[in-house]
Kinemage of the C-alpha trace (Angstrom):
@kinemage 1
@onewidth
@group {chain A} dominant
@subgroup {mainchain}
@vectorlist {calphas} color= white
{ca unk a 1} P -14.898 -22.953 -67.581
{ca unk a 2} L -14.137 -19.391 -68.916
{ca unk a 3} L -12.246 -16.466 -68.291
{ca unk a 4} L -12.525 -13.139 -69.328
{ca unk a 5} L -9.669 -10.291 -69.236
{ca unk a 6} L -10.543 -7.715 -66.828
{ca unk a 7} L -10.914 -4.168 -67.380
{ca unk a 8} L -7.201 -2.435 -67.147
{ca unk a 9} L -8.866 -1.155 -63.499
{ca unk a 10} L -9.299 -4.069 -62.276
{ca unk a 11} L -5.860 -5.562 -63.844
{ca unk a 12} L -3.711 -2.952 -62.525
{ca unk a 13} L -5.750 -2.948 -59.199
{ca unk a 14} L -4.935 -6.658 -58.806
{ca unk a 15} L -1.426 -6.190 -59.898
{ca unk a 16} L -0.513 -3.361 -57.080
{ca unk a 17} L -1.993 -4.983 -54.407
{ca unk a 18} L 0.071 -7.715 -55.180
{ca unk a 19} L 3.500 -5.896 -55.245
{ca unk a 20} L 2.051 -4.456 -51.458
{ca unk a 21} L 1.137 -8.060 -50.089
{ca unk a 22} L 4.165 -9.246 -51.440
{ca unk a 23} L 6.760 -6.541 -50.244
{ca unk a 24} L 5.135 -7.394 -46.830
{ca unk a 25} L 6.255 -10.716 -46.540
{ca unk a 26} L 7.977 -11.981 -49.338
{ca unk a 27} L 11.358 -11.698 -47.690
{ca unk a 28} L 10.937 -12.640 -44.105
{ca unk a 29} L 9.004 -15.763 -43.818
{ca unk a 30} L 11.838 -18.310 -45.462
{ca unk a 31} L 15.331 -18.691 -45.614
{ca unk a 32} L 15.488 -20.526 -48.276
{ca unk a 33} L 18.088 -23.534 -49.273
{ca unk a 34} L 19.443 -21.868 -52.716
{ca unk a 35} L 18.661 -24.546 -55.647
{ca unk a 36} L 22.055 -24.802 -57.571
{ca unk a 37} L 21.665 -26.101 -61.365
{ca unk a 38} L 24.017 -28.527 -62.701
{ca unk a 39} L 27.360 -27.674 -64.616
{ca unk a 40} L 26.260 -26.235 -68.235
{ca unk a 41} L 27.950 -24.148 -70.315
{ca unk a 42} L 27.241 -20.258 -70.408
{ca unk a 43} L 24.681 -19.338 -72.517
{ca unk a 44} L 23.719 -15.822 -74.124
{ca unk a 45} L 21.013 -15.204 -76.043
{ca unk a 46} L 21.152 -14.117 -79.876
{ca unk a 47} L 19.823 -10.452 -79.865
{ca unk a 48} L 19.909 -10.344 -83.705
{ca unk a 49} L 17.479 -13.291 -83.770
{ca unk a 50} L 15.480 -11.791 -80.779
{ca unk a 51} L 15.103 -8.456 -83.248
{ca unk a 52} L 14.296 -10.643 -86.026
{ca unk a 53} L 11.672 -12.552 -84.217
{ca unk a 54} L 10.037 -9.531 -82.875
{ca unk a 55} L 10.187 -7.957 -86.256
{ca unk a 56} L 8.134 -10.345 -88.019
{ca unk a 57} L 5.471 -10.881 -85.570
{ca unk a 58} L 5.355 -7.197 -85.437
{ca unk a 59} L 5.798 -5.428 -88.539
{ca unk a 60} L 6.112 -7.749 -91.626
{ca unk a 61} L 3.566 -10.556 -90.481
{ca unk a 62} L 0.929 -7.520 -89.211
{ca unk a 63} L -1.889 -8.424 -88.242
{ca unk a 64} L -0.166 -11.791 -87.499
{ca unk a 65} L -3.150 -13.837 -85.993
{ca unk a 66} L -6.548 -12.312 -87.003
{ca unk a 67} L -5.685 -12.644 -90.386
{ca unk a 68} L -6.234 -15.822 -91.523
{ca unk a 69} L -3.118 -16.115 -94.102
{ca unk a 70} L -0.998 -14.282 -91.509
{ca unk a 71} L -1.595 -17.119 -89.213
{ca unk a 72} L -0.789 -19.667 -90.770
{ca unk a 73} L 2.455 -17.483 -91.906
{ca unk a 74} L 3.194 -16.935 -87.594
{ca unk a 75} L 2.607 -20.688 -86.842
{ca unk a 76} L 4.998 -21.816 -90.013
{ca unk a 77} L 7.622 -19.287 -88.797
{ca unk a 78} L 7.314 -20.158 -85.396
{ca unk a 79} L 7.462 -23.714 -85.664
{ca unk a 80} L 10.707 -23.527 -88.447
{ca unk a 81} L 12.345 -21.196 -85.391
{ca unk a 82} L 12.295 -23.552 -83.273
{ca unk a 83} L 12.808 -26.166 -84.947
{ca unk a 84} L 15.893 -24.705 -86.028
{ca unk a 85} L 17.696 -25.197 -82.564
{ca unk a 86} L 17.349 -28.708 -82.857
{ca unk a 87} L 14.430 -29.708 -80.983
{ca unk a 88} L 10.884 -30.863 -82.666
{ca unk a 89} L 8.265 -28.239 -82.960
{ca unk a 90} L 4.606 -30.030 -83.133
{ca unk a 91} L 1.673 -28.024 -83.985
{ca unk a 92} L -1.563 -29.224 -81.466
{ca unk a 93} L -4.539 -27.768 -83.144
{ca unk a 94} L -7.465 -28.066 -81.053
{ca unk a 95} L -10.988 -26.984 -81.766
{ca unk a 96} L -13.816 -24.602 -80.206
{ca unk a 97} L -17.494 -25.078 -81.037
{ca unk a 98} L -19.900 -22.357 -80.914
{ca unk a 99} L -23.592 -22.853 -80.036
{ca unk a 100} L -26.541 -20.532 -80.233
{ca unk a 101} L -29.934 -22.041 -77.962
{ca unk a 102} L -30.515 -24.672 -75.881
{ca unk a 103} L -30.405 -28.428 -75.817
{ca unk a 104} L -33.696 -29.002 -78.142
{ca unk a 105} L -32.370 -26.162 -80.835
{ca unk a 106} L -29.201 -25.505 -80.674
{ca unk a 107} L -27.528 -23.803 -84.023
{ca unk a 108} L -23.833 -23.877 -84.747
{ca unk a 109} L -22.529 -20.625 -85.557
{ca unk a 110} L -18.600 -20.673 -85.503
{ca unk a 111} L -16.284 -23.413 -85.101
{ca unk a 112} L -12.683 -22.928 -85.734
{ca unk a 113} L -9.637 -24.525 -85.492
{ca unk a 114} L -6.748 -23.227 -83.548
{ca unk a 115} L -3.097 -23.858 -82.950
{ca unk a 116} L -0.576 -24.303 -79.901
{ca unk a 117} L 2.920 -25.068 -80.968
{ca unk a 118} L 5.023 -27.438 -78.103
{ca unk a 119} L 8.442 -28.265 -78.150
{ca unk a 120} L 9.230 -31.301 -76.346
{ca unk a 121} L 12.771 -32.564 -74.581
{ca unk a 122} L 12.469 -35.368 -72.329
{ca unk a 123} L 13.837 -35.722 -69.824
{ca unk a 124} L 15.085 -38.436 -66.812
{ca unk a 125} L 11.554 -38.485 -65.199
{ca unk a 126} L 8.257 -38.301 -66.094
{ca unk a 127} L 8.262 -34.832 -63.949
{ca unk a 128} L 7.562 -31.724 -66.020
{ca unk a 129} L 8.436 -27.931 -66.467
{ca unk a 130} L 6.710 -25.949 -68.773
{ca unk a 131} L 7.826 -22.571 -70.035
{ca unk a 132} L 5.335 -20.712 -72.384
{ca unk a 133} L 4.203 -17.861 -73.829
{ca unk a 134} L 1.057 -16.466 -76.462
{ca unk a 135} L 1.853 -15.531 -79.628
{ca unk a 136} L -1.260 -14.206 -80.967
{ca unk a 137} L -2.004 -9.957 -80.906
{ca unk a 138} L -4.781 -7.893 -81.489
{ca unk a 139} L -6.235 -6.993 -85.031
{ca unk a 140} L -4.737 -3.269 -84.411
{ca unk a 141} L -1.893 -3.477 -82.723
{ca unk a 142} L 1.604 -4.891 -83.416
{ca unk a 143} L 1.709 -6.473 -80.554
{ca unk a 144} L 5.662 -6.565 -80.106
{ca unk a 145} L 6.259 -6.610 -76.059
{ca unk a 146} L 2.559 -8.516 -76.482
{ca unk a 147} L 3.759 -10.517 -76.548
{ca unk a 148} L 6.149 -11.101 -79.590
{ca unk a 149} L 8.834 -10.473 -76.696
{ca unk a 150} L 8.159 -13.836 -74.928
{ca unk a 151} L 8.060 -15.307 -78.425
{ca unk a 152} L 11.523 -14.753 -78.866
{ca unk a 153} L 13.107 -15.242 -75.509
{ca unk a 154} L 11.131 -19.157 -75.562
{ca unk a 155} L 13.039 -19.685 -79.023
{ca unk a 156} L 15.771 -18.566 -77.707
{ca unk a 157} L 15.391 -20.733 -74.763
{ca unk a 158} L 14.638 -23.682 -77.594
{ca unk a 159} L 18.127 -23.237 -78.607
{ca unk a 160} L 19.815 -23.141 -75.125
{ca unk a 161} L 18.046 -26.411 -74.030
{ca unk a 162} L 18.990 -28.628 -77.382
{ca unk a 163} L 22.939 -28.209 -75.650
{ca unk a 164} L 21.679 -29.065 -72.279
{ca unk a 165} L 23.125 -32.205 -71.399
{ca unk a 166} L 19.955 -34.794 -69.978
{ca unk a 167} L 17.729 -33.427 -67.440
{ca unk a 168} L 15.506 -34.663 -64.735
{ca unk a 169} L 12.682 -33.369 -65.943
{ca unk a 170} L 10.442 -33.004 -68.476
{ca unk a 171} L 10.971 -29.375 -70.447
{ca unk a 172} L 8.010 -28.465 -72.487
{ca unk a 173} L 8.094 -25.054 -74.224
{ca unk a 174} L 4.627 -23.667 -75.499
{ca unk a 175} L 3.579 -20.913 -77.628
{ca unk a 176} L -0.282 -20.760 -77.049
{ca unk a 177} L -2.913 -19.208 -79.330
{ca unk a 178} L -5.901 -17.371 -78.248
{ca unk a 179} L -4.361 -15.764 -75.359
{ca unk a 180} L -6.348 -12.481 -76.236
{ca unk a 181} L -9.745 -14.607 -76.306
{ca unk a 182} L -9.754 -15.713 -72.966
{ca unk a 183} L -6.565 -17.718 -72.432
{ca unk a 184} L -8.183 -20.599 -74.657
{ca unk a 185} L -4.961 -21.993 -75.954
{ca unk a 186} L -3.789 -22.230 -72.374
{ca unk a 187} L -6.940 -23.298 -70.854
{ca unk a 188} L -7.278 -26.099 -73.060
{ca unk a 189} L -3.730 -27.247 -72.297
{ca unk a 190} L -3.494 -27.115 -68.342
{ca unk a 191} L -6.897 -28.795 -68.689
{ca unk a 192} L -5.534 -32.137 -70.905
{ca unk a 193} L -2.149 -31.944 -68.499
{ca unk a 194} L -5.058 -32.366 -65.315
{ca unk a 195} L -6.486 -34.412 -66.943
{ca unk a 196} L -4.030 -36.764 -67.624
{ca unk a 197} L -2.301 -36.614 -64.714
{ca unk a 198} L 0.930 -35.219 -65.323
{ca unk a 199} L 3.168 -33.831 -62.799
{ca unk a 200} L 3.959 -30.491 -64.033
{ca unk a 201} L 6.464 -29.151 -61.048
{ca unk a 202} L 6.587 -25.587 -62.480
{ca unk a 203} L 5.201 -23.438 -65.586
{ca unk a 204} L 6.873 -20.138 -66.006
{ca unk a 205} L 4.644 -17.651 -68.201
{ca unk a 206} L 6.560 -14.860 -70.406
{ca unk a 207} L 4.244 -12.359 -71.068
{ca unk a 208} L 5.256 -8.760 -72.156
{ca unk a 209} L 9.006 -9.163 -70.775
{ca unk a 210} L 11.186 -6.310 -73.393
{ca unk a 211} L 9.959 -2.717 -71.812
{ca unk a 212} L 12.060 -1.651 -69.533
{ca unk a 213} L 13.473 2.030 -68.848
{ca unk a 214} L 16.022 3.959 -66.298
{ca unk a 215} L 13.902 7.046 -66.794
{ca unk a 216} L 12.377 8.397 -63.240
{ca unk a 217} L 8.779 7.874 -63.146
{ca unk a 218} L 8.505 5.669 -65.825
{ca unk a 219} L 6.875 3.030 -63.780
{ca unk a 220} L 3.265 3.964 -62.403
{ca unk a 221} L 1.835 3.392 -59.577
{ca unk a 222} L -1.966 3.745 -58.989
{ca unk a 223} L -1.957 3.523 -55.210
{ca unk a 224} L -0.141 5.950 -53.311
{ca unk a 225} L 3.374 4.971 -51.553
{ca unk a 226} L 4.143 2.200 -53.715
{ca unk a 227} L 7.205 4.001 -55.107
{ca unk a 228} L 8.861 3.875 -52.358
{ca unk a 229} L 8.955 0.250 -51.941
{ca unk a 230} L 9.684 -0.116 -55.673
{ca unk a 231} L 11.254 3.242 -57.599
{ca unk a 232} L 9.756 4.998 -60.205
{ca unk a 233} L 11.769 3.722 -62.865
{ca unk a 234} L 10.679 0.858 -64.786
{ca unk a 235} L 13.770 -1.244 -65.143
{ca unk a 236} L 12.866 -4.407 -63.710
{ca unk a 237} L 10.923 -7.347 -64.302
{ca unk a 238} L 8.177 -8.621 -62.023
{ca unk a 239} L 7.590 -12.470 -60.980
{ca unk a 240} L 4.318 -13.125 -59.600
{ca unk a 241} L 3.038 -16.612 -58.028
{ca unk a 242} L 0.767 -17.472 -55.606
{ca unk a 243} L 1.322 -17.054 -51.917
{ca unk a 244} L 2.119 -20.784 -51.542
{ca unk a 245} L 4.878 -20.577 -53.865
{ca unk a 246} L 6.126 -18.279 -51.650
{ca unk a 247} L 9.609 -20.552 -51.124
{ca unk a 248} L 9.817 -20.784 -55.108
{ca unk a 249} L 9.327 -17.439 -55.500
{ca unk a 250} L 12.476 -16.114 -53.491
{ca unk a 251} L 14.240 -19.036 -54.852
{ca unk a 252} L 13.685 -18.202 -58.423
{ca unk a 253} L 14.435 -14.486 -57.560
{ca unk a 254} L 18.107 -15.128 -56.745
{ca unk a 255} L 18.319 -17.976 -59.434
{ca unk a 256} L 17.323 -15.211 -61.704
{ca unk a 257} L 19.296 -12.327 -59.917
{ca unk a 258} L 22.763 -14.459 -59.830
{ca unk a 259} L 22.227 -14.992 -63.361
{ca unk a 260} L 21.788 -11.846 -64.959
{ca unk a 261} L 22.078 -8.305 -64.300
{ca unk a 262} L 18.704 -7.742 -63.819
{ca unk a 263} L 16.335 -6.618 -61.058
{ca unk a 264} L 13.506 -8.889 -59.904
{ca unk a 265} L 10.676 -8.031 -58.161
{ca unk a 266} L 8.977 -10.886 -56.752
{ca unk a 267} L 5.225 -10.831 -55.589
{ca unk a 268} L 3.042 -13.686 -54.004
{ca unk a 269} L -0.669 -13.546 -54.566
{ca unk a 270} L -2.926 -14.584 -51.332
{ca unk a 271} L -5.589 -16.838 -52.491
{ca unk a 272} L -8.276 -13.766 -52.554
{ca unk a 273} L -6.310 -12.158 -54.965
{ca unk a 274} L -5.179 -14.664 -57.356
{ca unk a 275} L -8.724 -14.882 -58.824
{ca unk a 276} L -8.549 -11.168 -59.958
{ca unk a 277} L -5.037 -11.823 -61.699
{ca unk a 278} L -6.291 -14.047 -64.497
{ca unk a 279} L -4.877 -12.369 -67.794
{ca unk a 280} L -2.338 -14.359 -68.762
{ca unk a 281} L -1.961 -17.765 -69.636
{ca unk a 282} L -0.452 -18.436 -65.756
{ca unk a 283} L -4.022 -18.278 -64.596
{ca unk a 284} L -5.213 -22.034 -66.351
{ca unk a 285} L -2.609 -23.255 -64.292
{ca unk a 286} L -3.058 -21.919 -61.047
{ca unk a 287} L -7.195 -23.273 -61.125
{ca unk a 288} L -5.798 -26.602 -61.797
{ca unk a 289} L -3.559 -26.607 -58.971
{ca unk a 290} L -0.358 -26.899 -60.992
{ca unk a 291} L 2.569 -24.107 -59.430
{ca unk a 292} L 2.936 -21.302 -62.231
{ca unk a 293} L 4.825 -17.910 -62.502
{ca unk a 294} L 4.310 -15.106 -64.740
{ca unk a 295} L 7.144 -13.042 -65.384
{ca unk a 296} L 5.859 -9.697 -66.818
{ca unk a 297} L 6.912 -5.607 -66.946
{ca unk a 298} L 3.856 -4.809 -65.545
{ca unk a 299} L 1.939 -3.907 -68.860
{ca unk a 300} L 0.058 -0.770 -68.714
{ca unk a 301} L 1.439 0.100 -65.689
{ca unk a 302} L 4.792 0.972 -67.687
{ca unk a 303} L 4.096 0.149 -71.119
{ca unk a 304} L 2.413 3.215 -72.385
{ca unk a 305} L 1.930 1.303 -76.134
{ca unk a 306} L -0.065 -1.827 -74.611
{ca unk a 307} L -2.928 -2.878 -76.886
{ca unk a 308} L -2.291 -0.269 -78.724
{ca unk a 309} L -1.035 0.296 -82.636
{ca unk a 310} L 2.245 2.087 -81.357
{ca unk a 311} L 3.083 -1.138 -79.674
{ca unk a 312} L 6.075 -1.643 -82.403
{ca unk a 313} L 9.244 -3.303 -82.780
{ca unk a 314} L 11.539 -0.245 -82.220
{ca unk a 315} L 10.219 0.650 -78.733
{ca unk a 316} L 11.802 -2.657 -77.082
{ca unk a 317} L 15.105 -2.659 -75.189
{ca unk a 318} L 16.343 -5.409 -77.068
{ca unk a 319} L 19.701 -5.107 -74.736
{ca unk a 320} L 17.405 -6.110 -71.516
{ca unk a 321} L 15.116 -8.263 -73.432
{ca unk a 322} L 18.195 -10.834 -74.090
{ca unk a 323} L 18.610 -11.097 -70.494
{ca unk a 324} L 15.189 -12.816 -70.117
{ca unk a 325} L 16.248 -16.055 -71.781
{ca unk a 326} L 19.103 -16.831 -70.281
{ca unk a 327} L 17.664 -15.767 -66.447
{ca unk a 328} L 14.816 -18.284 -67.406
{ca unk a 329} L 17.090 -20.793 -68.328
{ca unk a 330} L 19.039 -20.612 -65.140
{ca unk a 331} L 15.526 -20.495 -63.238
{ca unk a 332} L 14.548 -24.205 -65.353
{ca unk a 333} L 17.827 -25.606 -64.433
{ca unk a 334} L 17.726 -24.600 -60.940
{ca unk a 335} L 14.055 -26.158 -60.553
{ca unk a 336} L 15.367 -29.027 -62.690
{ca unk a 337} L 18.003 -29.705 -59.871
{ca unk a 338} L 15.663 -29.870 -57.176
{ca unk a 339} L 13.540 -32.901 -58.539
{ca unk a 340} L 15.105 -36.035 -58.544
């Protein structure tokens, strides 16, 4: 199985038609029973560390993934952050084979190595929730809200979960490679969970989650009328799962909501339309049945630096971005609380 990232068409096309299918019956068709999360401790992120984060995937670590000395300085930083909350970060390398011909002559012409990095906390049950995000970028562009930005809010997440007191769950936090080749690090992943039959109750994919902005008209909309169901401004951070997650999905919205001062706009996919929203490491999950969100700011359709080289550190709102982590964390716990 492959996938391929669509065209920004097609990706923003997909994207839209979501928020309209999903402002059409998000809302009415449950009234949900609230999931409440145990008793923790309030958490709040480290912006500092967020900026740090950000700053060396970004700027001092640049190209951080297509060079191959870069990469191996991004997986040693990544797996030292993490590690440094507490929690064990293991480097899974896995490997991809490239063939040229057929089954008589068939020449090898790449194989490489690549690396996810898990962090594992276990938990009552054998039940698991996974939380991830891709740290690889393009060769020419920075790549801070892509996606250093879900980089740092899992380690910070890494840090609020090593003071969690025992869960019923599994947590698994995952920082995939290859994300920008066709959701290989991903892929590979949901496929070995399938595979072995794990019972992965949620996965919650951070990608591009630190652009926000309160300016009017900052947040584009291709098809006509859609601003009036949403605004123009780009201040809030979209959730989308499929439609038959359609109970999770308002549940995790006022998880989220009640949590932090932030705005979520949640948007079920029918089952046409999820196979057009594959470009993000969500979409492994969804073709092997598994229940997966991706929480996003809508990319292009905001973010006017995506996949480009002005996608840098400075043009984050680092203020916003620290709310991520601790909504997220809420959103685990509340799941959490619901399997027993």
């Amino acid at each position: 199985m492959q996938f391929t990232r669509p065209t920004a068409f097609l990706r923003t096309f997909a994207l839209l038609t979501a928020l309209f299918v999903g402002s059409c019956f998000l809302y009415p068709v449950v009234s949900p029973v609230v999931l409440h999360a145990a008793d923790v401790q309030p958490v709040s992120a480290d912006k500092e560390r967020i900026i740090k984060t950000v700053r060396f995937l970004s700027e001092e670590n640049f190209p951080r993934s297509t060079s191959p000395g870069n990469k191996k300085k991004t997986v040693d930083y990544l797996v030292n952050a993490a590690a440094e909350s507490g929690l064990e970060a293991v480097r899974h390398e896995f490997f991809i084979k490239q063939i040229l011909g057929d089954d008589e002559i068939a020449i090898e012409i790449n194989s490489h190595t690549f690396t996810n990095i898990h962090v594992f906390r276990k938990g009552k049950t054998d039940k698991r929730i996974i939380v991830a995000a891709h740290y690889d970028a393009l060769a020419h562009s920075p790549g801070a809200d892509d996606n250093a930005s879900g980089v740092a809010a899992l380690i910070e997440l890494a840090h609020f979960l090593a003071k969690t007191p025992e869960l019923n769950c599994d947590i698994e936090l995952v920082f995939y490679d290859l994300e920008e080749d066709g959701l290989l690090g991903s892929w590979y992943h949901a496929r070995k969970l399938k595979t072995g039959d794990v019972d992965v109750v949620g996965m919650l994919c951070l990608d591009m989650v630190g652009y926000f902005s309160d300016a009017d008209n900052s947040q584009r909309y291709p098809v006509r009328g859609m601003s009036a169901l949403y605004g123009t401004r780009g201040n809030f951070l979209a959730m989308i799962g499929r439609s038959e997650d359609t109970q999770l999905l308002t549940q995790v919205k006022k998880t989220f909501e009640d949590a932090v001062p932030m705005r979520i706009a949640a948007m079920p996919m029918s089952r046409g339309l999820e196979l057009f929203l594959t470009f993000s490491d969500h979409a492994p999950f969804w073709r092997e049945g598994y229940p997966a969100l991706l929480f996003t700011d809508t990319a292009d359709l905001r973010n006017r630096h995506y996949h480009r080289s002005s996608d840098t550190w400075d043009t984050l709102d680092y203020n916003r971005l620290a709310q991520v982590p601790v909504g997220i964390y809420h959103v685990i716990l509340a799941i959490d609380a619901a399997q027993q």
